[in-house]
mmCIF file of the N, C-alpha and C atoms, coordinates in Angstrom:
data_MODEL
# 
_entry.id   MODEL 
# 
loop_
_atom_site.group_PDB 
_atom_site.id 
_atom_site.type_symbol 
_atom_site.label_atom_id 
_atom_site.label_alt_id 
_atom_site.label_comp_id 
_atom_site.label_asym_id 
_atom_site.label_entity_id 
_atom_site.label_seq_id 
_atom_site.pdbx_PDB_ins_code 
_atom_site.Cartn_x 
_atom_site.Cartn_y 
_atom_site.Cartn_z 
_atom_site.occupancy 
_atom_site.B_iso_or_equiv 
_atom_site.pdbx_formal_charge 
_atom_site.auth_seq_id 
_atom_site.auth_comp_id 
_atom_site.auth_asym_id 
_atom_site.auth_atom_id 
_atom_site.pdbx_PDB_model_num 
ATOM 1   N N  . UNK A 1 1  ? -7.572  115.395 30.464 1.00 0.00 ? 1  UNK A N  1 
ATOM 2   C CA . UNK A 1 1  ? -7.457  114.493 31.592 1.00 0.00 ? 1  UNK A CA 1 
ATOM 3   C C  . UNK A 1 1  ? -6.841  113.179 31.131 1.00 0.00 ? 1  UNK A C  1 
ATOM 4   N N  . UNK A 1 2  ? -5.891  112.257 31.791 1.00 0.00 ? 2  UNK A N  1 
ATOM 5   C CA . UNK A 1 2  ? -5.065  111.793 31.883 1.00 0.00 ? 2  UNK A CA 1 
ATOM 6   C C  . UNK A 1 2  ? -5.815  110.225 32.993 1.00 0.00 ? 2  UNK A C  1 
ATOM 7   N N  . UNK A 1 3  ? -6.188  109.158 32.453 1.00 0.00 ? 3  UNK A N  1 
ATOM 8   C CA . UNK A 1 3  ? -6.627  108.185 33.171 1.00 0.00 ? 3  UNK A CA 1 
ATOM 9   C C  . UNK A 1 3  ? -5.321  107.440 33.236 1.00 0.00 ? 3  UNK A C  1 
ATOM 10  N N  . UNK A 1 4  ? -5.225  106.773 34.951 1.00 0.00 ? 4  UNK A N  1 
ATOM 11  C CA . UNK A 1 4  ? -4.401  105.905 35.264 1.00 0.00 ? 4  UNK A CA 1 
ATOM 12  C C  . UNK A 1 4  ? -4.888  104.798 35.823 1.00 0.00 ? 4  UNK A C  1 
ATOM 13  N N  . UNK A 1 5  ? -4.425  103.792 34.684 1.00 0.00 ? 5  UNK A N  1 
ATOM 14  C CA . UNK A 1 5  ? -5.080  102.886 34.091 1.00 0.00 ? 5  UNK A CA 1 
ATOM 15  C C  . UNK A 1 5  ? -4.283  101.463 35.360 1.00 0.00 ? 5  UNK A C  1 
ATOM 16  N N  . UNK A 1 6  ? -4.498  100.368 35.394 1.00 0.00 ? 6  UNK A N  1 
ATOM 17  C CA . UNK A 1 6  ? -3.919  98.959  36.317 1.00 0.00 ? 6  UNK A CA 1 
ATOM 18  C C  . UNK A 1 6  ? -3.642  98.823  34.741 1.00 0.00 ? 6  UNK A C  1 
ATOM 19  N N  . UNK A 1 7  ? -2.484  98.768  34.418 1.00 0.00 ? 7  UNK A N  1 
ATOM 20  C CA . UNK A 1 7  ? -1.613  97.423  33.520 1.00 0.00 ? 7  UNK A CA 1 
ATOM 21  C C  . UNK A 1 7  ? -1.875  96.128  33.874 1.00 0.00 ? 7  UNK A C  1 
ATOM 22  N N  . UNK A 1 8  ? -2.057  95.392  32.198 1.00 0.00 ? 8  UNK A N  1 
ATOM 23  C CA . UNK A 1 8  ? -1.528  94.213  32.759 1.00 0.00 ? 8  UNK A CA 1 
ATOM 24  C C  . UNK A 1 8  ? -0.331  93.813  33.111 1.00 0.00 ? 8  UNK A C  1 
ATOM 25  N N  . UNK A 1 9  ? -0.642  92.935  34.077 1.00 0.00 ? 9  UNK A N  1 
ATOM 26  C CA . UNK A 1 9  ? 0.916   92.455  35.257 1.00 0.00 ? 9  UNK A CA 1 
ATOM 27  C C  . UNK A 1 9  ? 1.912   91.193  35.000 1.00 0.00 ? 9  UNK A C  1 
ATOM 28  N N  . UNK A 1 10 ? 0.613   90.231  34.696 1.00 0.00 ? 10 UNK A N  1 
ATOM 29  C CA . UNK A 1 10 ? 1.155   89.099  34.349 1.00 0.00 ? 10 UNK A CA 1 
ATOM 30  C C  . UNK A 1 10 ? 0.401   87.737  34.274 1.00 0.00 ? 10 UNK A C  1 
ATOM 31  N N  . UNK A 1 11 ? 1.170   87.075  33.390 1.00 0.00 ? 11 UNK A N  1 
ATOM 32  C CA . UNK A 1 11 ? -0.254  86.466  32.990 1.00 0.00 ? 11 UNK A CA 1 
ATOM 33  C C  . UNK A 1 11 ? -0.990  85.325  34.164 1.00 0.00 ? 11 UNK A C  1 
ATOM 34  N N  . UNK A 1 12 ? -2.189  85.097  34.201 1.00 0.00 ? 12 UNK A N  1 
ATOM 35  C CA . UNK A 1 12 ? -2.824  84.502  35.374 1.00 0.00 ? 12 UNK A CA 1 
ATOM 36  C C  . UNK A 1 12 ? -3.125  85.805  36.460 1.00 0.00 ? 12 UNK A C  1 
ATOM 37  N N  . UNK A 1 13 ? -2.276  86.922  36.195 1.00 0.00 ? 13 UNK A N  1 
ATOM 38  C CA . UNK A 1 13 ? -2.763  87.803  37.123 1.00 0.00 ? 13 UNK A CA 1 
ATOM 39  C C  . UNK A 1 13 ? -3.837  89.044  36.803 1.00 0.00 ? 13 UNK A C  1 
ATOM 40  N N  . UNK A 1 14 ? -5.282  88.623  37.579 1.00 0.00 ? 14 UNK A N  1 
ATOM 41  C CA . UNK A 1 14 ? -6.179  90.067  36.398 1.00 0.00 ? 14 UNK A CA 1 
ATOM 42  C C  . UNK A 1 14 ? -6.726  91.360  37.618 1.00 0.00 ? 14 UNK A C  1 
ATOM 43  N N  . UNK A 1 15 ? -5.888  91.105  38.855 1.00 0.00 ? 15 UNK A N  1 
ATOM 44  C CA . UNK A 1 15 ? -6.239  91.844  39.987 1.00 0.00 ? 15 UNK A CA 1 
ATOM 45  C C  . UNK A 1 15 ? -5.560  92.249  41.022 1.00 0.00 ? 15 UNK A C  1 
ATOM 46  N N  . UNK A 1 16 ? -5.325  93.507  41.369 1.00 0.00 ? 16 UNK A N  1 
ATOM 47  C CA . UNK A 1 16 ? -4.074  94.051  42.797 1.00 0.00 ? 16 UNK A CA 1 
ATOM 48  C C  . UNK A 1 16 ? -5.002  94.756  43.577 1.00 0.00 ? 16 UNK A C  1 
ATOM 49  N N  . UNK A 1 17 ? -4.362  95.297  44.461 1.00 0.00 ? 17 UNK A N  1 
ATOM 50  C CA . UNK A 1 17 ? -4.631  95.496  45.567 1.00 0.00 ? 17 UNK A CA 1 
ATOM 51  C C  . UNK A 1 17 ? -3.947  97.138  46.151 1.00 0.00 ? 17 UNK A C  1 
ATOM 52  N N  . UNK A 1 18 ? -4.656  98.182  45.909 1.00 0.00 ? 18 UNK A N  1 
ATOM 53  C CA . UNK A 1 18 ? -4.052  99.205  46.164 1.00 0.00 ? 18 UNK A CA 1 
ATOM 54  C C  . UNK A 1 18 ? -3.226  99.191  47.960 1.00 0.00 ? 18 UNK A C  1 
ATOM 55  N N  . UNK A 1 19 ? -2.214  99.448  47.779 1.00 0.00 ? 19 UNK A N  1 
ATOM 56  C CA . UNK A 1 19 ? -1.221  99.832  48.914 1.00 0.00 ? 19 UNK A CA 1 
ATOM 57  C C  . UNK A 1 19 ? -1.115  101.057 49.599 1.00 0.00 ? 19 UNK A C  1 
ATOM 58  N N  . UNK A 1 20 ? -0.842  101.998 48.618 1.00 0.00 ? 20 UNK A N  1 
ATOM 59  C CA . UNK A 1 20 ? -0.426  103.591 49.152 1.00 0.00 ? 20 UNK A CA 1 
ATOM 60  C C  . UNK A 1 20 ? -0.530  104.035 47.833 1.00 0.00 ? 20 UNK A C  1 
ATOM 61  N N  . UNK A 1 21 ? -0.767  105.660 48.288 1.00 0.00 ? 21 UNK A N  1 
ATOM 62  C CA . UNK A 1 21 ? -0.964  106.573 46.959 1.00 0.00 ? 21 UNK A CA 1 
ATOM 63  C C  . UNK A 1 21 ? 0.309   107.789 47.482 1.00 0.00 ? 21 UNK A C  1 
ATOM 64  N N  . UNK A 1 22 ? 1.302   108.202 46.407 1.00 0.00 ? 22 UNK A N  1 
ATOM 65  C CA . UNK A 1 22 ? 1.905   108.598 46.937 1.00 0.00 ? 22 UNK A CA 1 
ATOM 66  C C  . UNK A 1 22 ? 1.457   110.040 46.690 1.00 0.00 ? 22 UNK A C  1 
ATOM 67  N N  . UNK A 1 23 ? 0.498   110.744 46.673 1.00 0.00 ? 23 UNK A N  1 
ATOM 68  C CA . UNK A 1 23 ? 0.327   111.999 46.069 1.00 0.00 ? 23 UNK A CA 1 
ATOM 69  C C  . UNK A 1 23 ? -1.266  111.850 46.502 1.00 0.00 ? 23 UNK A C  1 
ATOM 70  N N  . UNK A 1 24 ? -2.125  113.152 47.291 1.00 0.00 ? 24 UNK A N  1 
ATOM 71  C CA . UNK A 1 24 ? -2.898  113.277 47.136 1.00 0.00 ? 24 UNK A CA 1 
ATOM 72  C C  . UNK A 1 24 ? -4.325  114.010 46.692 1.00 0.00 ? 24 UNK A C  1 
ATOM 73  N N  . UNK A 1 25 ? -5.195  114.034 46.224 1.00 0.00 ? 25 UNK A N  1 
ATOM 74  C CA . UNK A 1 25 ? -5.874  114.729 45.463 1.00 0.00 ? 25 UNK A CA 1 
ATOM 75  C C  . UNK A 1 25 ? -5.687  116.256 45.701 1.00 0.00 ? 25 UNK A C  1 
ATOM 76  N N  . UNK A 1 26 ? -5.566  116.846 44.396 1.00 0.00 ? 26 UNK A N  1 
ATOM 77  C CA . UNK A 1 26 ? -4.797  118.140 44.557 1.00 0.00 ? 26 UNK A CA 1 
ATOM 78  C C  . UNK A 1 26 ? -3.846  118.504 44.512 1.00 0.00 ? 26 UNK A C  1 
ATOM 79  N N  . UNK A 1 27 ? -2.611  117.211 44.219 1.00 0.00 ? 27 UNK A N  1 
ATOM 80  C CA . UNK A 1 27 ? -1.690  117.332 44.728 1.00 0.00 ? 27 UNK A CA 1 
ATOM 81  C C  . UNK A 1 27 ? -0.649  117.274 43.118 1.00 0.00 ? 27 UNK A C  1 
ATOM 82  N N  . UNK A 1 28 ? 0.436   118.300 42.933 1.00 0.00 ? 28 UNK A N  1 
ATOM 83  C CA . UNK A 1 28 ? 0.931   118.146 41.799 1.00 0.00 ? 28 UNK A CA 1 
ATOM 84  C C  . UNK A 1 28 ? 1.682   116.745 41.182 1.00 0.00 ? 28 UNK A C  1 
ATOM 85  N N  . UNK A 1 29 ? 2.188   116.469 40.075 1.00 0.00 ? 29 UNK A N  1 
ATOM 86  C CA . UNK A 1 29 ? 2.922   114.900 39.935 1.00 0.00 ? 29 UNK A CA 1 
ATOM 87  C C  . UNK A 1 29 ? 3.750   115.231 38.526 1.00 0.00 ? 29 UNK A C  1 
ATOM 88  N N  . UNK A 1 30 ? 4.926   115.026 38.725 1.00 0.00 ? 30 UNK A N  1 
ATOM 89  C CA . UNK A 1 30 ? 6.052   115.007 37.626 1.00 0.00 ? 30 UNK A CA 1 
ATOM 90  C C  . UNK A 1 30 ? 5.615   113.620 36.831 1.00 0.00 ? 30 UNK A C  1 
ATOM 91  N N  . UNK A 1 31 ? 5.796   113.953 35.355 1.00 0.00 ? 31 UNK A N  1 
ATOM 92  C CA . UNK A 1 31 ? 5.560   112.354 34.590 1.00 0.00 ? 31 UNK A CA 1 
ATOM 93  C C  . UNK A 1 31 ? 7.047   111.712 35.155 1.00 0.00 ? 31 UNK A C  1 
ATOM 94  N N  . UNK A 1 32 ? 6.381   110.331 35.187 1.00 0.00 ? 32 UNK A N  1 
ATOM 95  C CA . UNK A 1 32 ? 7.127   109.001 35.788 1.00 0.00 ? 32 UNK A CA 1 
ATOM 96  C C  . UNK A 1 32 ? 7.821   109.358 37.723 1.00 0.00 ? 32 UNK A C  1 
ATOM 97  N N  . UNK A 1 33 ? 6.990   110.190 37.940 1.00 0.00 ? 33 UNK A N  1 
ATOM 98  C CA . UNK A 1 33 ? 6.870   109.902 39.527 1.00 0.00 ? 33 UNK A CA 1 
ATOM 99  C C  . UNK A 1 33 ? 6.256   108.811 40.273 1.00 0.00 ? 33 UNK A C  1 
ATOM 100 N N  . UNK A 1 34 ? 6.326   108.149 40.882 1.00 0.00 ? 34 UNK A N  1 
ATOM 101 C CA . UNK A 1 34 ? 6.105   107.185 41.605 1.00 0.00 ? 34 UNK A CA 1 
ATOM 102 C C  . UNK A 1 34 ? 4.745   107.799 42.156 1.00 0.00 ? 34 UNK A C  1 
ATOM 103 N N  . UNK A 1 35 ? 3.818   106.984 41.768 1.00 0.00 ? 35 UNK A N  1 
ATOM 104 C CA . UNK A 1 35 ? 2.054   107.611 41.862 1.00 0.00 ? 35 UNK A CA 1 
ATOM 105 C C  . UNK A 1 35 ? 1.509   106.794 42.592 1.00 0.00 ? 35 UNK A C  1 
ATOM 106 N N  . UNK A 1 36 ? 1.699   105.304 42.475 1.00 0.00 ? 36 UNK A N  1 
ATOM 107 C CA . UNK A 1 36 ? 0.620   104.626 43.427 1.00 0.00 ? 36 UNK A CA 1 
ATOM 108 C C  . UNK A 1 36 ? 1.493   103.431 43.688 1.00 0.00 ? 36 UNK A C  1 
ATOM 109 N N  . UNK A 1 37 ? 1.337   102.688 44.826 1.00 0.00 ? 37 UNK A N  1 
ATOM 110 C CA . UNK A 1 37 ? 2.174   101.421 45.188 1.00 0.00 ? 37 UNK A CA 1 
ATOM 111 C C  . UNK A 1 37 ? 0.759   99.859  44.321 1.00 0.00 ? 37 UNK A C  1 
ATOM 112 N N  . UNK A 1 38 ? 1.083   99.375  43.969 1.00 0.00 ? 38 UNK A N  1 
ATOM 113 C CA . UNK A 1 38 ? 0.195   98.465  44.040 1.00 0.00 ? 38 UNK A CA 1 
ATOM 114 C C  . UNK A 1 38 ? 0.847   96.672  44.472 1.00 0.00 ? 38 UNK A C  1 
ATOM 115 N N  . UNK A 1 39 ? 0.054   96.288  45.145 1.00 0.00 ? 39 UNK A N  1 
ATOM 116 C CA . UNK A 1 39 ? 0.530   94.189  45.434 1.00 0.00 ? 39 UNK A CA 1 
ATOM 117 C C  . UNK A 1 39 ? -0.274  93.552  44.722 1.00 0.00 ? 39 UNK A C  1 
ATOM 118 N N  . UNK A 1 40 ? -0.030  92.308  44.326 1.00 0.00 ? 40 UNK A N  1 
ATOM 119 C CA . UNK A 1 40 ? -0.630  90.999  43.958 1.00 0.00 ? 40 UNK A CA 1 
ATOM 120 C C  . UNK A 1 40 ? -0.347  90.358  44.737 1.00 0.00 ? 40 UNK A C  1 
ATOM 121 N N  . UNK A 1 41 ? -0.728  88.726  44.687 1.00 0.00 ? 41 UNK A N  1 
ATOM 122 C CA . UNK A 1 41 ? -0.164  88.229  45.422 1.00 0.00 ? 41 UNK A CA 1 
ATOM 123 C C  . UNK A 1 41 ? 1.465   87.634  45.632 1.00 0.00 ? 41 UNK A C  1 
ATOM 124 N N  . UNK A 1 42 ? 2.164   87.824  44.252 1.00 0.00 ? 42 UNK A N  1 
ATOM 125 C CA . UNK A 1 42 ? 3.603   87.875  43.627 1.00 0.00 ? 42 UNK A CA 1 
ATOM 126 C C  . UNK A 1 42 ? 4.644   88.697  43.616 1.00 0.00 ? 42 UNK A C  1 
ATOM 127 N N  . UNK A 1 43 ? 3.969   90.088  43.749 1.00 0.00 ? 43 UNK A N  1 
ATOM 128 C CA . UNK A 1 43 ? 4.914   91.263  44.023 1.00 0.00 ? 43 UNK A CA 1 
ATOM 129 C C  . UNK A 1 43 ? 3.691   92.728  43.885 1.00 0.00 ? 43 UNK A C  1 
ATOM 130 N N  . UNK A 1 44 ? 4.840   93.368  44.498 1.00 0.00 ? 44 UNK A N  1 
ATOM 131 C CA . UNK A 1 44 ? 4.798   94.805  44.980 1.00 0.00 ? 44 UNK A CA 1 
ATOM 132 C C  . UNK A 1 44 ? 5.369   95.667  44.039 1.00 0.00 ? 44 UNK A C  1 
ATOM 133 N N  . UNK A 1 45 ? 4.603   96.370  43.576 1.00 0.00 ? 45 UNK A N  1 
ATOM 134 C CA . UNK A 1 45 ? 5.202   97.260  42.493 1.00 0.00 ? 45 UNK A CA 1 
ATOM 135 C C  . UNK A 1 45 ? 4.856   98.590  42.718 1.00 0.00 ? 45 UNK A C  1 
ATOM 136 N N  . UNK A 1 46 ? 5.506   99.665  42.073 1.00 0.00 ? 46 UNK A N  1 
ATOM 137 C CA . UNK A 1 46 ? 5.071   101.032 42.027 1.00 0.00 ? 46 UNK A CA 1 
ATOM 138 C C  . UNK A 1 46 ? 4.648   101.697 40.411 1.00 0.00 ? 46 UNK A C  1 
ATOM 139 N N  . UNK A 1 47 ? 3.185   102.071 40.337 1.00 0.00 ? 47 UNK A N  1 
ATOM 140 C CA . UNK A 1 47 ? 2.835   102.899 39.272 1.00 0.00 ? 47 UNK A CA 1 
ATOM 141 C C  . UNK A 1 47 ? 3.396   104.125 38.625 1.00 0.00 ? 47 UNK A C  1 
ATOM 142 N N  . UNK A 1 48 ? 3.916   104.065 37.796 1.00 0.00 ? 48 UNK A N  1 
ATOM 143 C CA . UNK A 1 48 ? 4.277   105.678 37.552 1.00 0.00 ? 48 UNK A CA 1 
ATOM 144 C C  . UNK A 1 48 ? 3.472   106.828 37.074 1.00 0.00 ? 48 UNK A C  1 
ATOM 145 N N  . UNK A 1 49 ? 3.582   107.895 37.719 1.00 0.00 ? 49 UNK A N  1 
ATOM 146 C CA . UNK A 1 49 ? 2.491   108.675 36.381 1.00 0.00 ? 49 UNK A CA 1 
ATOM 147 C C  . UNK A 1 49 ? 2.919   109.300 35.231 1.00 0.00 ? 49 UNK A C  1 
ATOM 148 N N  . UNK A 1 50 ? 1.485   108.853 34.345 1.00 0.00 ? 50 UNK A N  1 
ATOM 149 C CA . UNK A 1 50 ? 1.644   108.842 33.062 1.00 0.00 ? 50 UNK A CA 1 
ATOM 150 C C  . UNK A 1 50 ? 1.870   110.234 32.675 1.00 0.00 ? 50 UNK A C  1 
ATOM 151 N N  . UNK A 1 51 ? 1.883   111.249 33.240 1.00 0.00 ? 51 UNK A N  1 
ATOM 152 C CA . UNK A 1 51 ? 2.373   112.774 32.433 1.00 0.00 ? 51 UNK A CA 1 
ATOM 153 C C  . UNK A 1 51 ? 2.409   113.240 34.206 1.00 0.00 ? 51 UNK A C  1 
ATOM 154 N N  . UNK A 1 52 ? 3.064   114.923 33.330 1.00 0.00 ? 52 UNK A N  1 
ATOM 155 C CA . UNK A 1 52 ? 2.683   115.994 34.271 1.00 0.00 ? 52 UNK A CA 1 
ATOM 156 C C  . UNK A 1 52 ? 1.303   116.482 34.505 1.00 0.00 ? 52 UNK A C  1 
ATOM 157 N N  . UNK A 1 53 ? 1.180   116.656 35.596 1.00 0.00 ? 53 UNK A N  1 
ATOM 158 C CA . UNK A 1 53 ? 0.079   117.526 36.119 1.00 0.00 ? 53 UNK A CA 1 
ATOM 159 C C  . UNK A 1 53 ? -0.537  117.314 37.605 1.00 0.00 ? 53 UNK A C  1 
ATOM 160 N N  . UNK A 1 54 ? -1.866  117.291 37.814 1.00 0.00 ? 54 UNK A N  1 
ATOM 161 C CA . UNK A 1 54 ? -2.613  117.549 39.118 1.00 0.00 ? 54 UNK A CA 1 
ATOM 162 C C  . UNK A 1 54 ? -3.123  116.261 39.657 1.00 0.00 ? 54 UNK A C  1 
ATOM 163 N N  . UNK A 1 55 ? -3.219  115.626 40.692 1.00 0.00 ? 55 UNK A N  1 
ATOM 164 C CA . UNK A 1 55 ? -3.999  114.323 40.943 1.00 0.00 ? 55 UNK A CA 1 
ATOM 165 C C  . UNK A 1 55 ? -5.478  115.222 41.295 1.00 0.00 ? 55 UNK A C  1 
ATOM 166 N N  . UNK A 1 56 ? -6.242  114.910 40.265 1.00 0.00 ? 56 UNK A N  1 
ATOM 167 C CA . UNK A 1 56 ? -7.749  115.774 40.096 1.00 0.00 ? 56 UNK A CA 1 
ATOM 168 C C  . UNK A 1 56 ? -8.592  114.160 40.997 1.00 0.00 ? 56 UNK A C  1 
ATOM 169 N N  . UNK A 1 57 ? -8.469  113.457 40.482 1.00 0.00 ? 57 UNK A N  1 
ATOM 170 C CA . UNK A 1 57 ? -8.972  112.256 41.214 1.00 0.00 ? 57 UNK A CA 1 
ATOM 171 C C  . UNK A 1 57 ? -8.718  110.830 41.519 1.00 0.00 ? 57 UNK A C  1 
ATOM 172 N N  . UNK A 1 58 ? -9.205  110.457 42.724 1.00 0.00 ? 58 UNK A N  1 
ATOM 173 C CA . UNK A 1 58 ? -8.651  108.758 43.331 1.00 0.00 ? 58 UNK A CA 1 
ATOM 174 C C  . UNK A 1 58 ? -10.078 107.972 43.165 1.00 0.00 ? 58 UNK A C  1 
ATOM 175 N N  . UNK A 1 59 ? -9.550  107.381 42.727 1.00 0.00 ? 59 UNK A N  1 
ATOM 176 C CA . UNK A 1 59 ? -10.821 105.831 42.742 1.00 0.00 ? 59 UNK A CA 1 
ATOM 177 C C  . UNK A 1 59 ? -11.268 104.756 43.722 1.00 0.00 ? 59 UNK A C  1 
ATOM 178 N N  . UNK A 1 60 ? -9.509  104.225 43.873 1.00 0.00 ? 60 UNK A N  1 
ATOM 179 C CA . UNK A 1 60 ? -9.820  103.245 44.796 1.00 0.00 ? 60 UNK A CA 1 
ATOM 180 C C  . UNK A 1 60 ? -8.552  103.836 45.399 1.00 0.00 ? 60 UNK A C  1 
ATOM 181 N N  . UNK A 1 61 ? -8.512  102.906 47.311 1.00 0.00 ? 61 UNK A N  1 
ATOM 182 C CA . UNK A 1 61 ? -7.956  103.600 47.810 1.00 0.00 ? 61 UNK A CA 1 
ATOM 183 C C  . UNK A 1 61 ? -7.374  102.751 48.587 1.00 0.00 ? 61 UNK A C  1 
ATOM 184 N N  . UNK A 1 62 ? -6.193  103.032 49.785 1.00 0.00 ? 62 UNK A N  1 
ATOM 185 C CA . UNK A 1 62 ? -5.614  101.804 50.709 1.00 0.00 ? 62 UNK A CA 1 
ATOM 186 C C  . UNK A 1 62 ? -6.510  100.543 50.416 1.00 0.00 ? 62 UNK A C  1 
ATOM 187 N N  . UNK A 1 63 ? -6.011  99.273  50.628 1.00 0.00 ? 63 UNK A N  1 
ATOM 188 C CA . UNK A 1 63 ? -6.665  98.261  50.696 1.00 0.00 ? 63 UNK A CA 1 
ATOM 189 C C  . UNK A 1 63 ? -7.967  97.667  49.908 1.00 0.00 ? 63 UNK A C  1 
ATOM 190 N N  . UNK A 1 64 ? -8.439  98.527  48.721 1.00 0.00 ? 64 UNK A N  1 
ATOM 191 C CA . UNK A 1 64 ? -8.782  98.246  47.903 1.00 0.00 ? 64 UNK A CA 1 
ATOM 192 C C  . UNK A 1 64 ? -8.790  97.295  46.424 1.00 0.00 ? 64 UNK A C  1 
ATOM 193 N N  . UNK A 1 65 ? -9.268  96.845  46.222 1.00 0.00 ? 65 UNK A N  1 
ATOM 194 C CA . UNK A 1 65 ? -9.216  95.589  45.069 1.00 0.00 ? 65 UNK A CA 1 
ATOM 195 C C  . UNK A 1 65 ? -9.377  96.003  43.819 1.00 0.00 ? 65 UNK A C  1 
ATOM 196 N N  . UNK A 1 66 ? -8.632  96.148  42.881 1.00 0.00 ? 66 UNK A N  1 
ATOM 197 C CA . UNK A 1 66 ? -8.531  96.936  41.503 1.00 0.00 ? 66 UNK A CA 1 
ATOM 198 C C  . UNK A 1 66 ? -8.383  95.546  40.338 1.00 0.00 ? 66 UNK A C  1 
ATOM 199 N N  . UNK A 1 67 ? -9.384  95.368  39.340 1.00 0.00 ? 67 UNK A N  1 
ATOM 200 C CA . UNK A 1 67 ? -9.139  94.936  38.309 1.00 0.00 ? 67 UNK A CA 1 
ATOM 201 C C  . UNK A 1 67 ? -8.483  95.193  37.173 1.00 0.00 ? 67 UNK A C  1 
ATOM 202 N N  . UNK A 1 68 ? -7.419  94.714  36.423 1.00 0.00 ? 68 UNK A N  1 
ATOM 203 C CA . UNK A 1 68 ? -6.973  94.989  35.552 1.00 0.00 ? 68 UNK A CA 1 
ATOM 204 C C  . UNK A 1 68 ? -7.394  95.719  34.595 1.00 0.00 ? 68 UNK A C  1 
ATOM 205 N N  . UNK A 1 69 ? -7.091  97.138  34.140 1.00 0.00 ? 69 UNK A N  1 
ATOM 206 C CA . UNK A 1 69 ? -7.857  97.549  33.190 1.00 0.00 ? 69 UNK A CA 1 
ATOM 207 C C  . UNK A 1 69 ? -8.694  98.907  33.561 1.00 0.00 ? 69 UNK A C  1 
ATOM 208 N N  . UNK A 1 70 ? -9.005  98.531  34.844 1.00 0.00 ? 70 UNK A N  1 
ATOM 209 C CA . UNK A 1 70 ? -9.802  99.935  36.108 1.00 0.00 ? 70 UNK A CA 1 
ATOM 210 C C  . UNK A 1 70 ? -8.661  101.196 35.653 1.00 0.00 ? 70 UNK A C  1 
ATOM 211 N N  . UNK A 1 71 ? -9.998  101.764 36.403 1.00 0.00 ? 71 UNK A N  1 
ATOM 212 C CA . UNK A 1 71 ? -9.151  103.193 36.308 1.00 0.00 ? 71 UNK A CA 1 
ATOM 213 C C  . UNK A 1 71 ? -9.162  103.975 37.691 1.00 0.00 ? 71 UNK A C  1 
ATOM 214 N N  . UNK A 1 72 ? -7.729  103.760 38.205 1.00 0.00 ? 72 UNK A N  1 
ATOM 215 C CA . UNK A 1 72 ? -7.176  104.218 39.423 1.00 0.00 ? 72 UNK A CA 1 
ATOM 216 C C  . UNK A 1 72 ? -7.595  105.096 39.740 1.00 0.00 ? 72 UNK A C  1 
ATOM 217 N N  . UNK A 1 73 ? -7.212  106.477 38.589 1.00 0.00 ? 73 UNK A N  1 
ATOM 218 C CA . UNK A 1 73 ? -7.808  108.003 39.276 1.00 0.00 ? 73 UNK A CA 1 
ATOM 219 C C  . UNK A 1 73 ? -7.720  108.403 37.841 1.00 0.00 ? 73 UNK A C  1 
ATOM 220 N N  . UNK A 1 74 ? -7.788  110.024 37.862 1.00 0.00 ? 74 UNK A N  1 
ATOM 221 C CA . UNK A 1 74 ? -7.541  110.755 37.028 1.00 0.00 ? 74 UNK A CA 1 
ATOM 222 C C  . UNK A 1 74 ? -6.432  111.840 37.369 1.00 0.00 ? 74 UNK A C  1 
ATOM 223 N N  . UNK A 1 75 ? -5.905  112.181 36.220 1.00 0.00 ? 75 UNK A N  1 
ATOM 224 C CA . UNK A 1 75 ? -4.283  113.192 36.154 1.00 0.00 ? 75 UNK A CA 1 
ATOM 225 C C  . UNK A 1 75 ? -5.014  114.168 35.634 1.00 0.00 ? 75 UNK A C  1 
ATOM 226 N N  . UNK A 1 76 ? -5.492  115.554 35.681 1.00 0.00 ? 76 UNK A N  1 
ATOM 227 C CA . UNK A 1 76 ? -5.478  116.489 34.730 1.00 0.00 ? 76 UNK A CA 1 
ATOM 228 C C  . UNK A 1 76 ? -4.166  116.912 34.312 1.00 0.00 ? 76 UNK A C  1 
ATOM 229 N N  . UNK A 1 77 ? -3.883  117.255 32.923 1.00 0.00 ? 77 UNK A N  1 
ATOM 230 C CA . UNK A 1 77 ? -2.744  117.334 32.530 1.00 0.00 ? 77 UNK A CA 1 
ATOM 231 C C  . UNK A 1 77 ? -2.168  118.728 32.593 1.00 0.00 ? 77 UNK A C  1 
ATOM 232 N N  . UNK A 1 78 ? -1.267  119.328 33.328 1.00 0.00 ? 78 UNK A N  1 
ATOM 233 C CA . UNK A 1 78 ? -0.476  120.817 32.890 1.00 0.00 ? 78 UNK A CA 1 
ATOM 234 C C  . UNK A 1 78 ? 0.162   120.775 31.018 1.00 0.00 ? 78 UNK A C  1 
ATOM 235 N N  . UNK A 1 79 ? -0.224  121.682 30.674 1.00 0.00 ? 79 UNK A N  1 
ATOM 236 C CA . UNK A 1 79 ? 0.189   122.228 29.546 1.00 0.00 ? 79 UNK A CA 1 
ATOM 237 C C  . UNK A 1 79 ? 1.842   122.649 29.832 1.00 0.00 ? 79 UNK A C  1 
# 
């Protein structure tokens, strides 16, 4: 399993704000597919995912408040 982790963003910044998930649980994901949208209050960015495989699980979700460092969901990984 494969944790997708909030990067840090920038400095002064230790918190976003989930937007959209583009894939949902169950749902397959190419590494560096566009996985989750996230905002600050500075910009809008998109997560990539970190490998191939399954979105096995979501954490936080629309409109949710994510600390730097959290862990978004989990990837189980395809071999």
């Amino acid at each position: 399993m494969t944790k997708v982790v909030l990067p840090e963003l920038a400095e002064g910044v230790d918190k976003a704000i989930v937007s959209y998930w583009y894939f949902k649980e169950g749902e397959k994901v190419n590494e560096k597919d566009d996985l989750v949208e996230i905002t600050t209050d500075k910009a809008t960015f998109n997560l990539p995912s970190p490998c191939l495989g399954t979105v096995a699980e979501i954490f936080f979700h629309a409109g949710d408040t994510v600390n730097v460092g959290e862990t978004l969901g989990i990837i189980e990984e395809i071999q």
